[in-house]
N, C-alpha and C positions, 0 to 999 in steps of 0.2 A: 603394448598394453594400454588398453582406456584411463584417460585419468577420469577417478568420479570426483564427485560436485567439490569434495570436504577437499582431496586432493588440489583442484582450481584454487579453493579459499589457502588455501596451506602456500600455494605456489606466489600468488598475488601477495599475501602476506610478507612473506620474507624477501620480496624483490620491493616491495616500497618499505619495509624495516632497513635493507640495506641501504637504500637512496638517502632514508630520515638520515644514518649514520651517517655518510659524507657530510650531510650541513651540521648535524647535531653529534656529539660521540655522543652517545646515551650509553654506551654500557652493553652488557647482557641484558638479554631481557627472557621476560619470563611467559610463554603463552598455556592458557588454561581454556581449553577446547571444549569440556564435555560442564558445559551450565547448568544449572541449576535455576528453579521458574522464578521472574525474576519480578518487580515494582511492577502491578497491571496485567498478571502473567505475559509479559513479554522476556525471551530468552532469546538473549544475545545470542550471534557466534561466536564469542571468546573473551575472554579476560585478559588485560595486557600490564604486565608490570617490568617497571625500565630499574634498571641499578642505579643509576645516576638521576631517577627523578621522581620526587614527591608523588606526585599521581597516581594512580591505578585507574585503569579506561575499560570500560566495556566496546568491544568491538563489534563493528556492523560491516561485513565484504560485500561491497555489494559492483557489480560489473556494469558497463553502458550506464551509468547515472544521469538520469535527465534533469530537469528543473522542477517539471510538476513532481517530483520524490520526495524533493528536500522536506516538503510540507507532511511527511510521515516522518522522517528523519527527525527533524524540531518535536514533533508528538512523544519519539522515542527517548530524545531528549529531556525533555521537560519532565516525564515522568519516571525517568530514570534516578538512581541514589549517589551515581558515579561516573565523573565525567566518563562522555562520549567520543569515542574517534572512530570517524567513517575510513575505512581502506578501500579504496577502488583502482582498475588500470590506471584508466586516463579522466582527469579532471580538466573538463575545458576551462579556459581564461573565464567565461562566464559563469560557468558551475563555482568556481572558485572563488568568485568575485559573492556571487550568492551565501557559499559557503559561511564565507567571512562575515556579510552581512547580518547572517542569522546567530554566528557566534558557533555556529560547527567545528569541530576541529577535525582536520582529515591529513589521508597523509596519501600518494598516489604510485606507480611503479613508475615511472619518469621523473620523482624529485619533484613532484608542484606538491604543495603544503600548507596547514594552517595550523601552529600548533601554541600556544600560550599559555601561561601560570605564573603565577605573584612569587612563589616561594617554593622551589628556587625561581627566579626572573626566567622566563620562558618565553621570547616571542621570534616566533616564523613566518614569514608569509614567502612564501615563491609560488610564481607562476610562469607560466612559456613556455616550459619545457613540452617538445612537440613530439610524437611518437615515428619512430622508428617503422623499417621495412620488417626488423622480426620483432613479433607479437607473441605474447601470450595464447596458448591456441584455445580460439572460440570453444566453448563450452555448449552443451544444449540449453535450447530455450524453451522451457515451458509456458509462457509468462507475456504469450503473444498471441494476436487476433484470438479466434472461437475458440481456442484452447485454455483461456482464459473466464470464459463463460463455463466449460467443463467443471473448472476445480471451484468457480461461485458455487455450484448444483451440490460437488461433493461437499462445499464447507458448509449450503444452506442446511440443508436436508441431511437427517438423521441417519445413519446409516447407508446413505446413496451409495456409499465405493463399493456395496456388496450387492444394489441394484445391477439387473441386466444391461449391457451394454445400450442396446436400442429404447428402453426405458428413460437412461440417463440420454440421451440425446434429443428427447424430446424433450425432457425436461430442460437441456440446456438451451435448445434452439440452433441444434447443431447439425450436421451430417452424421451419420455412426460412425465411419471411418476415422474422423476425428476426436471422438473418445477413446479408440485404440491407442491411436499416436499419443494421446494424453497422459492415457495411463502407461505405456511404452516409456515414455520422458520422466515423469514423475516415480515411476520405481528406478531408473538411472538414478535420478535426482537424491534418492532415498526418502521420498513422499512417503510412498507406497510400501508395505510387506506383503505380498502373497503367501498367503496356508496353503491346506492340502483344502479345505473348506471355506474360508472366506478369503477377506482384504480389508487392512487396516492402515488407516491414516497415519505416520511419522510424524513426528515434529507438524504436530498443528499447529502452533503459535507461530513459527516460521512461515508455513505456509500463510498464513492470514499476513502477516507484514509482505508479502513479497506479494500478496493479490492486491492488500490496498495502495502499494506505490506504483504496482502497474495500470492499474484502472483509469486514475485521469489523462493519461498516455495511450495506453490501446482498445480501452474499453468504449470511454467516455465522450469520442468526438465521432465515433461511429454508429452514435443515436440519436443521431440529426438533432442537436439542440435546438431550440429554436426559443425565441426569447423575450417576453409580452411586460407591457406593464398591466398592472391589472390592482385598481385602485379601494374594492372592496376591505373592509376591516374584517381580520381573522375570518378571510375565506376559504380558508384549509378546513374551521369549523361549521359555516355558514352552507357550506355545497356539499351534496351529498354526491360524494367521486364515483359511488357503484354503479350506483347512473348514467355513468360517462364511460366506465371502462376504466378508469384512470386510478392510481398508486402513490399516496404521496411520500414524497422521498426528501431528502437531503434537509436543513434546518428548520422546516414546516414538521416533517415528521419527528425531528428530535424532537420538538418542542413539545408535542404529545404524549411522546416517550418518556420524558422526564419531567415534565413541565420547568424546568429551567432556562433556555434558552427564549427570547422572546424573536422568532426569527425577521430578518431583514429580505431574505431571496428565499422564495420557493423553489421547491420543484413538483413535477408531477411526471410519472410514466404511462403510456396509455401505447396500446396498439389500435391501428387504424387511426381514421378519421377525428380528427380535434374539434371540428367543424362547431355541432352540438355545444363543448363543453366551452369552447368561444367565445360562445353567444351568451351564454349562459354568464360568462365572469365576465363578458363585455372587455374582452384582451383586446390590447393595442400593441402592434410588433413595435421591437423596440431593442436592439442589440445589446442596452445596458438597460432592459428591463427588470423587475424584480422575480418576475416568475420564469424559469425552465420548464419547456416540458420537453421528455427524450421519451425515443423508442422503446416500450419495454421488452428484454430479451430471455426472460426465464417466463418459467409454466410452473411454476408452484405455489401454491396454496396461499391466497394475501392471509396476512398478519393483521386482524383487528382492535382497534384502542377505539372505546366507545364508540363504534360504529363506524368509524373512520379507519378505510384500509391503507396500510403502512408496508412499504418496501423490508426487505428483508433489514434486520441490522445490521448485517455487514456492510449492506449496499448503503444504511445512513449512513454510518461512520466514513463509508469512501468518500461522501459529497460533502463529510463536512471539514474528510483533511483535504480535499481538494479545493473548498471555499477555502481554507487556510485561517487566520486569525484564532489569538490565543483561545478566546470562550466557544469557539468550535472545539476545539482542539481538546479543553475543559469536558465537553457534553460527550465528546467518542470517546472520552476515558470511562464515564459514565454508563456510557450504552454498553459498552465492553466488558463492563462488570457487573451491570445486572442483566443483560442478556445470553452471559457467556458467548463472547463472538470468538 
């Protein structure tokens, strides 16, 4: 029999709870599965409560953890009301070391760990522990290459999961084939419910956490970055981008959006030719430039603020947890709540 997704988290769970107990007794503990919308509407996978220790942790399972994630994980963090523990298979020595750095607490199915508290005294750190010939078995991935642009299209646009399949694939910039397999994966996953008449989005708040941690991993280096200094003041307001073709995204566009943020790096999206808009902002390449511009990979409808067209919000809030630093991090909480992302 298949295991589904909640099964995977259920498995992973109690196999790094058992590990925590060999270094830690903790007791019973206590898991609470079905959340409630939570600080930001963001909803946990689980509540965790130990017998043996003060705490109560909201849980986040998350499997293959990279480094560009942590910087959603600290977001979830910060505007959480109770500490946080991340459970995953395998935490590499450098996940771990990051881990630690940002103040995460996690705990892994090999016994690596990070866990702490004043009252009672609580401190863990282990790492090394190296993975075995038998594994937890792989789980499906929705959460990779163009199937990733898929579920942008369904979280951008209003109602898209009820759009025709070759519809949404233009819209994503995709093949059709690969919106089947999307939506194939995604009702595994419990994304998805099919009617007898439509289809309806699951746990959307989950699904947006699990797009923004994958994005500057499989989205985001496949848009040819490329990287200018460009020494104009508030040229995000000064150039008119429709002109260009081009979409400003990532702390340029928050700053529009809220006007809070006074950005340090642009970005911009544009299909075709840069050449023009080049010339125009007089860009100089420059690897730790201030400006980005990437590929742009959806067909939907730009977003206007005073005449200046603006990336989706979802798509700001990814570039601003993937720029990372706390007052990004401040502005996607903002944009997520007055844009409903």
């Amino acid at each position: 029999m298949k295991l589904t997704h909640r099964d995977r988290d259920r498995e992973i769970l109690q196999v790094a709870l058992q590990k925590l107990n060999e270094e830690l007794p903790v007791g019973n503990y206590e898991v609470q599965w079905e959340m409630p919308m939570g600080v930001m509407g963001i909803k946990h996978d689980a509540a965790l409560k130990f017998e043996k220790m003060l705490h109560e942790y909201y849980v986040e399972i998350r499997r293959n953890i990279q480094l560009k994630m942590l910087d959603v994980m600290e977001f979830y963090q910060a505007a959480t009301d109770r500490a946080l523990i991340l459970v995953t298979d395998v935490a590499t020595d450098k996940i771990a070391r990051d881990l630690r750095r940002r103040k995460i607490q996690f705990i892994d199915t090999l016994g690596n760990m990070f866990l702490t508290q004043q009252d009672p005294f609580v401190h863990i750190y282990v790492i090394g522990n190296r993975q075995q010939n038998t594994v937890i078995q792989k789980p499906v991935n929705v959460f990779i290459g163009a199937k990733l642009q898929v579920i942008f299209t369904l979280l951008e646009i209003d109602n898209a999961v009820n759009l025709p399949y070759r519809e949404i694939a233009k819209l994503a910039g995709v093949a059709l084939g690969t919106v089947g397999w999307t939506f194939r994966d995604l009702k595994q996953l419990g994304y998805i419910r099919a009617y007898k008449r439509n289809r309806k989005i699951i746990n959307r708040d989950k699904l947006v956490a699990r797009w923004l941690e994958a994005y500057p991993v499989k989205i985001r280096p496949k848009l040819n970055p490329r990287r200018f200094n460009v020494h104009e003041k508030n040229w995000w307001i000064n150039t008119d981008l429709n002109r260009y073709g081009g979409v400003l995204g990532g702390e340029t566009a928050a700053a529009v959006l809220t006007k809070y943020l006074h950005p340090e790096h642009g970005v911009i999206y544009m299909q075709g030719s840069i050449h023009e808009l080049a010339m125009a902002l007089k860009l100089k390449a420059n690897p730790e430039g201030n400006l980005t511009i990437l590929n742009r990979f959806w067909d939907s409808e730009n977003l206007h603020v005073n005449q200046i067209p603006i990336a989706p919000p979802l798509l700001v809030c990814a570039e601003l947890l993937a720029e990372g630093g706390e007052r990004n991090r401040e502005t996607a909480k903002m944009i997520m709540g007055d844009w409903d992302v």
